[in-house]
mmCIF file of the C-alpha atoms, coordinates in Angstrom:
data_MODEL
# 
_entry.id   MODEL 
# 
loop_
_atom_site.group_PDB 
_atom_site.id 
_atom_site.type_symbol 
_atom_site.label_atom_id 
_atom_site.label_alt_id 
_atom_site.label_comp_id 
_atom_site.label_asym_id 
_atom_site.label_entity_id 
_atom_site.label_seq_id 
_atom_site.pdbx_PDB_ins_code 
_atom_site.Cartn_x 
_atom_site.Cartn_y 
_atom_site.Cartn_z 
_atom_site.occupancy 
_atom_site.B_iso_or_equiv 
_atom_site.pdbx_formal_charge 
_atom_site.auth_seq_id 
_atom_site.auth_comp_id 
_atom_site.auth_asym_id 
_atom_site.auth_atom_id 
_atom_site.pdbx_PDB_model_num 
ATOM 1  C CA . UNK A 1 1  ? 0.000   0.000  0.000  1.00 0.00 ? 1  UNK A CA 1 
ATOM 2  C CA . UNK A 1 2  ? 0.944   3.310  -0.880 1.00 0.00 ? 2  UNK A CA 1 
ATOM 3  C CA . UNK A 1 3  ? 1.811   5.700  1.814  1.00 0.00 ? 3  UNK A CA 1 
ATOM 4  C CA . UNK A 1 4  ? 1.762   9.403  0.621  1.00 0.00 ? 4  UNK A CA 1 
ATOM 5  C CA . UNK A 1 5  ? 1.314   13.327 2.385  1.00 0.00 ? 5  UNK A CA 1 
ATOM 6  C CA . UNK A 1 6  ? -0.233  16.078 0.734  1.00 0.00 ? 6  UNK A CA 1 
ATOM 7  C CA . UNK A 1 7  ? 0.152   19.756 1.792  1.00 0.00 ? 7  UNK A CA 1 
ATOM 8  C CA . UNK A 1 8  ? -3.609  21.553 2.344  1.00 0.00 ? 8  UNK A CA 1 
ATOM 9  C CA . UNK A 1 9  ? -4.426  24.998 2.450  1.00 0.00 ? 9  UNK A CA 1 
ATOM 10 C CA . UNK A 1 10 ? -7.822  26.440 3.858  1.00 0.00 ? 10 UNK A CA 1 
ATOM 11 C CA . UNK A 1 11 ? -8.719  29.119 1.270  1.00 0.00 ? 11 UNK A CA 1 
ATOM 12 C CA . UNK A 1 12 ? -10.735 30.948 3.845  1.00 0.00 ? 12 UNK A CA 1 
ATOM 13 C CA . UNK A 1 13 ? -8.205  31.479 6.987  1.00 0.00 ? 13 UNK A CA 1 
ATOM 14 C CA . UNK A 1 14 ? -4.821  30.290 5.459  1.00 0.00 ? 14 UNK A CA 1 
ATOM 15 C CA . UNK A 1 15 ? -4.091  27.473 7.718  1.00 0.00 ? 15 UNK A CA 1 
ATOM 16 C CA . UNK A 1 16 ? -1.837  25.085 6.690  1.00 0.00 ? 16 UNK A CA 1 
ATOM 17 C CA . UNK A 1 17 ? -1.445  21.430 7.243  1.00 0.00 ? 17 UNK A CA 1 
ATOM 18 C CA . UNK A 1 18 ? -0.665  17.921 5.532  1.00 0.00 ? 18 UNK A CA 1 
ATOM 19 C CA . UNK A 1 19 ? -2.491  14.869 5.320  1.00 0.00 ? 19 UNK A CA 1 
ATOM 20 C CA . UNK A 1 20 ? -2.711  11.643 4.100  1.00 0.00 ? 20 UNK A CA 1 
ATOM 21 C CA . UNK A 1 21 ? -5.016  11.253 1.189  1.00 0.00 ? 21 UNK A CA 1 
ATOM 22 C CA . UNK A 1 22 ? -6.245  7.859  1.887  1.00 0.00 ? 22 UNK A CA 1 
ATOM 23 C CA . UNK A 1 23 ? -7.965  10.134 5.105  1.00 0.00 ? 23 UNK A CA 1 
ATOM 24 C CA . UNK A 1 24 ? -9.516  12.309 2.809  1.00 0.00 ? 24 UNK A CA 1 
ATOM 25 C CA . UNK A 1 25 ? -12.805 12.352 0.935  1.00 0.00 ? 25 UNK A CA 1 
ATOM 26 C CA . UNK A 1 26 ? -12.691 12.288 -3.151 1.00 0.00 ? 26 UNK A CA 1 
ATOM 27 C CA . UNK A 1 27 ? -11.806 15.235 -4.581 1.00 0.00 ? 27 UNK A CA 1 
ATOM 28 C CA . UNK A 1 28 ? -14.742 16.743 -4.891 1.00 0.00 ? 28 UNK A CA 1 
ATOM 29 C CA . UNK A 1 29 ? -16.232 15.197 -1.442 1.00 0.00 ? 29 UNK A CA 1 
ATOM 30 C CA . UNK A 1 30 ? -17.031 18.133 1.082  1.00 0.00 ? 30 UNK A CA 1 
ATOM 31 C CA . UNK A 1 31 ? -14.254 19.400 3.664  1.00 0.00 ? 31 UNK A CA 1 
ATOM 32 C CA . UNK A 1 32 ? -14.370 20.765 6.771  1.00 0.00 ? 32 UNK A CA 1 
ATOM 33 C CA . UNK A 1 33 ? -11.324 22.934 8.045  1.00 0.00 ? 33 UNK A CA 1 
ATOM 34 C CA . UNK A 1 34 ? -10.976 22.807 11.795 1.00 0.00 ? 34 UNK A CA 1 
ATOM 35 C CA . UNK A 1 35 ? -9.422  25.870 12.584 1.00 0.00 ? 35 UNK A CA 1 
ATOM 36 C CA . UNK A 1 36 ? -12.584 28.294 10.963 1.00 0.00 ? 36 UNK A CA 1 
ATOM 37 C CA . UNK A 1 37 ? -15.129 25.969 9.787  1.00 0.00 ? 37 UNK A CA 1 
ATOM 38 C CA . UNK A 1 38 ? -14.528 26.600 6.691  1.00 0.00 ? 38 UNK A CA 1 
ATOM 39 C CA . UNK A 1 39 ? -16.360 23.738 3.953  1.00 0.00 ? 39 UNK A CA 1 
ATOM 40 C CA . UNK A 1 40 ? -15.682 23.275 0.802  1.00 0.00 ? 40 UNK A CA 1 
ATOM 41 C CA . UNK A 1 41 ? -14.823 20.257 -1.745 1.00 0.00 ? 41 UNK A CA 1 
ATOM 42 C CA . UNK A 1 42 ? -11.470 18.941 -0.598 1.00 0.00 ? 42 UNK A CA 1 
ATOM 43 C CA . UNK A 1 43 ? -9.731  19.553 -3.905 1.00 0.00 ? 43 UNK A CA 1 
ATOM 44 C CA . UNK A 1 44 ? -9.848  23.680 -3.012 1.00 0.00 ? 44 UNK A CA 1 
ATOM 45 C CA . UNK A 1 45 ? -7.726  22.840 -0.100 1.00 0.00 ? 45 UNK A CA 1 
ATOM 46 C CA . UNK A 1 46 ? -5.179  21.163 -2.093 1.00 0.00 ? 46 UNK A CA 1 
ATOM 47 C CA . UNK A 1 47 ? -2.009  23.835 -1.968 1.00 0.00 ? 47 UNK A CA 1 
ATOM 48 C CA . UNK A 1 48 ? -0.990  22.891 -5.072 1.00 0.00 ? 48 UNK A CA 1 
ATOM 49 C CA . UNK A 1 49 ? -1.646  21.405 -8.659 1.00 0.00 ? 49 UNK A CA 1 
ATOM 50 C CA . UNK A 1 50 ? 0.385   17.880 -7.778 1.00 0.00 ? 50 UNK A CA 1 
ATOM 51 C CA . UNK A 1 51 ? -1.192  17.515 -4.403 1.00 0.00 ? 51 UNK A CA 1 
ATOM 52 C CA . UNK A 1 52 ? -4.342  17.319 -6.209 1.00 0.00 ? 52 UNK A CA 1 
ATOM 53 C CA . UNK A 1 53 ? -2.758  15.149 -8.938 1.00 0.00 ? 53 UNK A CA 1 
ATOM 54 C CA . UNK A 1 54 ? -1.770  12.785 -5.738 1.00 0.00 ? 54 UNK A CA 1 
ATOM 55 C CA . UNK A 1 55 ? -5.299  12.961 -4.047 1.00 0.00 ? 55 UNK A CA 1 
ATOM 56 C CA . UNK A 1 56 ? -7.033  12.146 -7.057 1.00 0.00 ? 56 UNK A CA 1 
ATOM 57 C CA . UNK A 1 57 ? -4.522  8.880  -8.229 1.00 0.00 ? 57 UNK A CA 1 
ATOM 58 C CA . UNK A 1 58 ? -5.788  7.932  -4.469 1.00 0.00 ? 58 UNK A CA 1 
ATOM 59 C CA . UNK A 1 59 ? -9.122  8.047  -5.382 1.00 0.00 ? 59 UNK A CA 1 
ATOM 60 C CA . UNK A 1 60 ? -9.280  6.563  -8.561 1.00 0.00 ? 60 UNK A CA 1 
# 
């Protein structure tokens, strides 16, 4: 199994973290940032356009 970290970004306050993608939703699966509240789909947290990349190949 695959073992992989992704840098996030909440759009609305700025935090930022990593994760593991296999803890994520899809990438268009709803989000919740826990430092505001903030939802949106999980690929607008991705900080950039490989994290994404790597998200998705996890959720193919």
């Amino acid at each position: 199994m695959q073992e992989a970290w992704i840098q996030l970004r909440c759009p609305d306050c700025g935090e930022q973290w990593e994760a593991n993608p296999v803890d994520l939703p899809e990438p268009q699966g709803s989000f919740t940032c826990e430092q505001c509240d903030g939802a949106r789909p999980v690929s607008e947290f991705t900080k950039t356009a490989r994290d994404f990349e790597i998200l998705e190949s996890f959720h193919e």
